[in-house]
N, C-alpha and C positions, 0 to 999 in steps of 0.2 A: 504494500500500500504506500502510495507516496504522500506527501504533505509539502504544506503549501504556506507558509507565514501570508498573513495578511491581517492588513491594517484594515479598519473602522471609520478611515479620515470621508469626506464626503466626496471627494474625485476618485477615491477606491470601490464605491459604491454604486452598484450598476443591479436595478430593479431586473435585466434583462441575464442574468449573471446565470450562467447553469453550470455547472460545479458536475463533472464525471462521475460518476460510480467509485471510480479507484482511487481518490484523491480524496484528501481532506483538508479542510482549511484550521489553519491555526490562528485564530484571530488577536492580533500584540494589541496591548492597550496606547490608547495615542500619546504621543511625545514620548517612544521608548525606543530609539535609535541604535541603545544598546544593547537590543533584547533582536535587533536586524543582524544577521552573520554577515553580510554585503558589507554593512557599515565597519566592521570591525577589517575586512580585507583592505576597503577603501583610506583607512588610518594605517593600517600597514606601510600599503603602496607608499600614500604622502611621505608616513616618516625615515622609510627605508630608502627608496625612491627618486623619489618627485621633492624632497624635502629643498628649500634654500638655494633655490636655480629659478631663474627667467627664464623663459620661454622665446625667440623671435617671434611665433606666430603661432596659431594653432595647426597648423600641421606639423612642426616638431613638440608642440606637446601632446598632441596624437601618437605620435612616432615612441614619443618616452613611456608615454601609459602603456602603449601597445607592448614597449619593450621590457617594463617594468611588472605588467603579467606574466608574458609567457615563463619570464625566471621565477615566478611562481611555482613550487612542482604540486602535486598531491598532498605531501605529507605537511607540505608546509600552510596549504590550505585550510586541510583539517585540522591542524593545530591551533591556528587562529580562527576556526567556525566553531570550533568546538564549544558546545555550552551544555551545562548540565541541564536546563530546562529543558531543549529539545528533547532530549534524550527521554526523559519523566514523562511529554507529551507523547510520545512513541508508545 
């Protein structure tokens, strides 16, 4: 079964919305950015990354995020999505 975080906010909110069979939604309470796994990849990146550097333009900082995912591996992902909450929702 897969799961799905999802926020409450009113632009996430779609009366038209039909949600699969095999999915479940996890609904985060609003203003909890820490409770999003994305959020916590995206501080990574910044501080490992992207930290204390200009940009020319947006296509090299395209070019930097792009590059600064892919040295991303697996293990390093699940280290930093790791949260015990999910896990308790599973």
């Amino acid at each position: 079964m897969a799961f799905w975080c999802w926020t409450r906010r009113g632009w996430h909110v779609a009366k038209a919305l039909k949600v699969p069979a095999n999915l479940t939604l996890l609904h985060l309470p609003p203003y909890s950015p820490e409770l999003n796994p994305v959020e916590r990849v995206w501080a990574y990146m910044r501080s490992h990354y992207l930290s204390n550097r200009l940009f020319k333009d947006y296509d090299q900082l395209f070019d930097q995020t792009s590059h600064a995912w892919n040295r991303m591996d697996q293990d390093r992902l699940k280290s930093i999505c790791h949260t015990a909450w999910i896990e308790r929702a599973i």
